[in-house]
C-alpha positions as CSV (number, residue, x, y, z in Angstrom):
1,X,-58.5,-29.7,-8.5
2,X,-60.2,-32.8,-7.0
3,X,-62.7,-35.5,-7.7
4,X,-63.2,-37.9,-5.1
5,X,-65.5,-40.6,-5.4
6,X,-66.1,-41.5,-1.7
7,X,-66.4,-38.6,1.1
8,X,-64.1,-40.7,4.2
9,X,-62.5,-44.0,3.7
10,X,-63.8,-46.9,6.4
11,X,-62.0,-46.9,9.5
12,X,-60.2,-49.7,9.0
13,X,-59.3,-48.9,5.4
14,X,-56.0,-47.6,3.5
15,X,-55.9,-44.1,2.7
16,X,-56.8,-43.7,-0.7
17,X,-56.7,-40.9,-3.3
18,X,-60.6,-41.8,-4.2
19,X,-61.8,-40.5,-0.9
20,X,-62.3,-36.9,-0.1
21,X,-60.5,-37.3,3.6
22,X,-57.3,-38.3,2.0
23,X,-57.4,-36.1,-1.6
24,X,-57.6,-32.9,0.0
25,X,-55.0,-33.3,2.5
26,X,-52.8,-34.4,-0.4
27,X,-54.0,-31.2,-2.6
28,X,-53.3,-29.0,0.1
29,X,-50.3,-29.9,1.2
30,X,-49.2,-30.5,-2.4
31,X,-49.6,-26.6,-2.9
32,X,-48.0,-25.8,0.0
33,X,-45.4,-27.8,-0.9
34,X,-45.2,-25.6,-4.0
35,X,-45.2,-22.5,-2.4
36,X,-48.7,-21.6,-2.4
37,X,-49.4,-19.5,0.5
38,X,-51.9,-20.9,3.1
39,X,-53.7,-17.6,3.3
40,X,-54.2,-17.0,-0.1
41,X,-56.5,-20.6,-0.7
42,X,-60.0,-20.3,-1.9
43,X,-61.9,-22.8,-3.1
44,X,-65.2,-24.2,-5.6
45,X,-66.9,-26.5,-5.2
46,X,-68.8,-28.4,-8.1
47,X,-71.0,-31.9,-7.8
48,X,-72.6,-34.3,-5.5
49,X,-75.5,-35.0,-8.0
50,X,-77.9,-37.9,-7.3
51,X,-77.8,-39.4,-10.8
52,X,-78.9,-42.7,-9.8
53,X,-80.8,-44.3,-6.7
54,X,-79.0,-47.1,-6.2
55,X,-75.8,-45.3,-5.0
56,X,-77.8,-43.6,-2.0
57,X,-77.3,-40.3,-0.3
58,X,-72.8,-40.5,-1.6
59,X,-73.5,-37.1,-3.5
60,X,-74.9,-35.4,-0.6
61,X,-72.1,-36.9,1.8
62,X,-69.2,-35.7,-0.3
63,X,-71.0,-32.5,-0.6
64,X,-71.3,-31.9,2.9
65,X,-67.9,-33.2,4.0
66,X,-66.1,-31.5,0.9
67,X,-68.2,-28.4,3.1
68,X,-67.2,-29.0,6.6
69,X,-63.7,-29.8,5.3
70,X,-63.1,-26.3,3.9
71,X,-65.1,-24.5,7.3
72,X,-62.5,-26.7,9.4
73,X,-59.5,-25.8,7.4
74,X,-60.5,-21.9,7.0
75,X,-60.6,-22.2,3.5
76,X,-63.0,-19.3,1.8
77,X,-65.3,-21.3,-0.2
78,X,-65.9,-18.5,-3.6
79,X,-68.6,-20.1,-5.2
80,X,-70.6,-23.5,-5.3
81,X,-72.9,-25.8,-7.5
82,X,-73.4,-28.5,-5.0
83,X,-76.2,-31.2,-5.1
84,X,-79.5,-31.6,-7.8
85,X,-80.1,-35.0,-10.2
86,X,-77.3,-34.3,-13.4
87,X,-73.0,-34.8,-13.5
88,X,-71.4,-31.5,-14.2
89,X,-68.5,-31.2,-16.5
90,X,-65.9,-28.5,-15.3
91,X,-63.2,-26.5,-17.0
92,X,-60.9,-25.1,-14.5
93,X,-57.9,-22.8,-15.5
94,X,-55.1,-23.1,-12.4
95,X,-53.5,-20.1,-14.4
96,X,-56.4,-17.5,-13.1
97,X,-58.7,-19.8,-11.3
98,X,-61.6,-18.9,-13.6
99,X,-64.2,-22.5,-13.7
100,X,-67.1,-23.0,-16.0
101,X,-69.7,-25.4,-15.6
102,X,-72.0,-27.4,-18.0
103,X,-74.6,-29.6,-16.2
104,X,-74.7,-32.6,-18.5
105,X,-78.2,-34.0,-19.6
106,X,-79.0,-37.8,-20.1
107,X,-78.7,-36.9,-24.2
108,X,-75.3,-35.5,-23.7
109,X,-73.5,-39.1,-22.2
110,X,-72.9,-41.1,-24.7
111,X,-73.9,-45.1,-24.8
112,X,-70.8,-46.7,-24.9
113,X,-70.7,-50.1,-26.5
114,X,-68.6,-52.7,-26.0
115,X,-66.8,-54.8,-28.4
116,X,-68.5,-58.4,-29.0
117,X,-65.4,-61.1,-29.1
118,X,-65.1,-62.9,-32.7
119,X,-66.5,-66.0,-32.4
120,X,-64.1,-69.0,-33.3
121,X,-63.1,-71.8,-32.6
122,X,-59.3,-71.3,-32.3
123,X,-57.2,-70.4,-28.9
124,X,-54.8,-68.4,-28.5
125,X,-52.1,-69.0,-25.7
126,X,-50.3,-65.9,-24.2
């Protein structure tokens, strides 16, 4: 199972688990490495919301490459919940490869508040 963040790294950047270019080379040869049997791989694919406008088209992007990826690597894509406005949260069993889904409203995330440092006057020297 992956989540990447970021469908290719720049050119000129470090390869980088957070990008989809780099994570599923390292997930597929990680199962190979374990014995799985090229042949046998099939594949979901879950995600590439657009939650928010200000990070642009990157859920479409990963979509599509996470896509082209699978086409180029023969890879039988099973099923797919790719795209729309809300985050998914997915529970995948390796055991039998069943995954469930639950699209996660706006209600659902909880507002995470930060802690306010005391104020004081002392100062404390590590």
């Amino acid at each position: 199972m992956n989540h990447f963040l970021l469908a290719k790294e720049p050119e000129l950047g470090a390869a980088n688990h957070r990008y989809g270019s780099h994570a599923m080379e390292l997930l597929i040869n990680d199962l190979l490495k374990k014995g799985a049997a090229r042949g046998r791989l099939k594949a979901k694919l879950f995600g590439g919301a657009m939650m928010q406008n200000s990070f642009g088209k990157i859920g479409r992007a990963n979509a599509e490459f996470a896509l082209q990826f699978l086409e180029n690597e023969d890879i039988p894509l099973v099923s797919q919940s790719l795209l729309g406005t809300q985050a998914r949260r997915i529970r995948f069993s390796p055991v039998d490869g069943q995954a469930q889904q639950r699209l996660v409203s706006e209600a659902d995330v909880p507002a995470i508040e930060l802690p306010k440092p005391p104020v004081t006057d002392d100062i404390t020297f590590f």
